[in-house]
C-alpha positions, 0 to 999 in steps of 0.5 A: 251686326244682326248677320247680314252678308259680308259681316266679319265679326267673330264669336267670343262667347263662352260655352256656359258650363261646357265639362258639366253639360256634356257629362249630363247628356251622357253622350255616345256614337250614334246619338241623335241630340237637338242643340235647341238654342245652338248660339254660336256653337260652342257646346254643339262641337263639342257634341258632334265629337262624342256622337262621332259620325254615325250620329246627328246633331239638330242645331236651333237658334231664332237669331239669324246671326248667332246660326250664321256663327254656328254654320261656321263653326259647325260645317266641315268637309270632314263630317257626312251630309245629314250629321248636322241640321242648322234651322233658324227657328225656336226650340218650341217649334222643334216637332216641326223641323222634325217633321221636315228631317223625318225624324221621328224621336230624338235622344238628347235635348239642350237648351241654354236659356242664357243671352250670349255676349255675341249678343249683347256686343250686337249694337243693332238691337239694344241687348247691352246697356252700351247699345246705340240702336234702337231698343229692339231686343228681338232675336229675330228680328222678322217676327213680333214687336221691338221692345221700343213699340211695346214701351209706347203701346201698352198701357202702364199698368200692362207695363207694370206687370211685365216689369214686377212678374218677368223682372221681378222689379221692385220699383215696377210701379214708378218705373211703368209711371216715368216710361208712359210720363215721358212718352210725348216729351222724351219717348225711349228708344234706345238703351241709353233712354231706357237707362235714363228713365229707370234713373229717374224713376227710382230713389236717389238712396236705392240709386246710390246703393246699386251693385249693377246697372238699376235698369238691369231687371227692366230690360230683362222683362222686357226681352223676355216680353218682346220674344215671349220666352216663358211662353216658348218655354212653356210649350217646351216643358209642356209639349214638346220635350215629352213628344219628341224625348224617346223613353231613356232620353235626357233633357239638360236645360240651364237658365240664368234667371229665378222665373226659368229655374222654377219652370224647369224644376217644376216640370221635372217633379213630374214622375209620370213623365221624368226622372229628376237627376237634379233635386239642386242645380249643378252651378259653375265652378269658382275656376269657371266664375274667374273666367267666365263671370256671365256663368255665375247665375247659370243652372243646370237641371237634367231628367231623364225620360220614362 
């Protein structure tokens, strides 16, 4: 299901950290706030309640079928023409689409680094271990390179790299040496090959021992590989948040993995552009853990613009 026309799935992601989200962005009427990765809209509605109808809403998401989610939740006759923008685009292209809105600064910024469950329930694109189409691992699927290319072209120790710097894999080696192995005998396409191939590669011992699925770590790398999410985040923190941000404006950004957490708190410790109001995360409640365990590795930080 990758939102094509006629499709009649419904969303069934949970909005990550939702009370504590809209407590940091501080919101009031009038506001104009960027959802900048709106997923299926979750966190946006509740956005266009607090900024009322005198404020706007700019929704972003790459994935054509998260946007087709959030248009539905998000599109009411009740709300005025030019309160709430959808755009299929990434967050990193935000001045963009600013550009095209004519507007010129904005007073809120979200992001949700998190893959949605909507997602990994896609069975198209090879997000979830139970998968049965080709491992793309894209969010937009008109751009860039499916994951199953780039385990066929690049070299192993390439491979090696993605694995060990965007998984953090500790078997980066043997598992780079068993993917590029097998490439004429049994190429990987699809999660369950991927699967396969990890299995093989690493000890019977670190194999038995295993609290989750052992190929969870590569198929991490390799969707931030395939949709360059450090890079897009790089910009992000870099450019355009301090571009786009009016002094007083607030950035609340939550990321599911160490690699992103370290972003985001690095470039906060910037004084000359921000006002760090987390010096620690803000994690979910163990209440919200119980419903939503997807939640338990989520940060949240915020700053503020000076």
């Amino acid at each position: 299901m990758s939102g094509k026309p006629g499709d009649q799935r419904r969303p069934v992601h949970l909005p990550v950290l939702l009370r504590e989200v809209i407590s940091q962005l501080d919101l009031s009427p009038g506001l104009i706030v960027v959802d900048g990765t709106v997923g299926a809209g979750g966190h946006s509605e509740h956005i266009l309640q607090k900024i009322s109808t005198e404020g706007a809403l700019i929704g972003l998401d790459r994935d054509s079928m998260m946007l087709g989610f959030a248009t539905e939740k998000l599109k009411s006759e009740s709300l005025p023409e030019g309160r709430c923008y959808l755009r299929q685009s990434s967050y990193a292209a935000l001045p963009a689409v600013m550009e095209e809105l004519q507007i010129s600064s904005v007073d809120r910024v979200l992001l949700d680094l998190g893959l949605s469950s909507d997602q990994l329930g896609d069975d198209e694109r090879g997000f979830g271990f139970e998968s049965a189409g080709e491992l793309d691992l894209r969010f937009d699927t008109s751009t860039g390179v499916p994951a199953w290319q780039l385990l066929e072209s690049l070299s192993e120790s390439e491979l090696c790299e993605i694995l060990e710097v965007y998984g953090e894999e500790r078997f980066s080696q043997r598992i780079a040496n068993q993917l590029v192995k097998q490439r004429k005998t049994a190429p990987v396409r699809t999660a369950a090959d991927l699967i396969k191939a990890v299995q093989q590669a690493i000890p019977g011992k670190a194999l038995a021992n295993a609290r989750k699925n052992p190929a969870t770590r590569v198929f991490q790398a390799l969707r931030i590989a395939a949709n360059q999410e450090l890079e897009q985040l790089e910009t992000m923190l870099e450019s355009v948040l301090p571009q786009v941000l009016r002094p007083g404006g607030r950035a609340v950004i939550i990321s599911f993995h160490s690699l992103e957490d370290r972003m985001v708190k690095q470039a906060f410790k910037n004084q000359k552009i921000w006002k760090n109001l987390t010096a620690k995360p803000i994690v979910a409640s163990q209440a919200e853990q119980r419903v939503n365990p997807r939640c338990r590795s989520a940060k949240l930080r915020v700053a503020v613009k000076t």
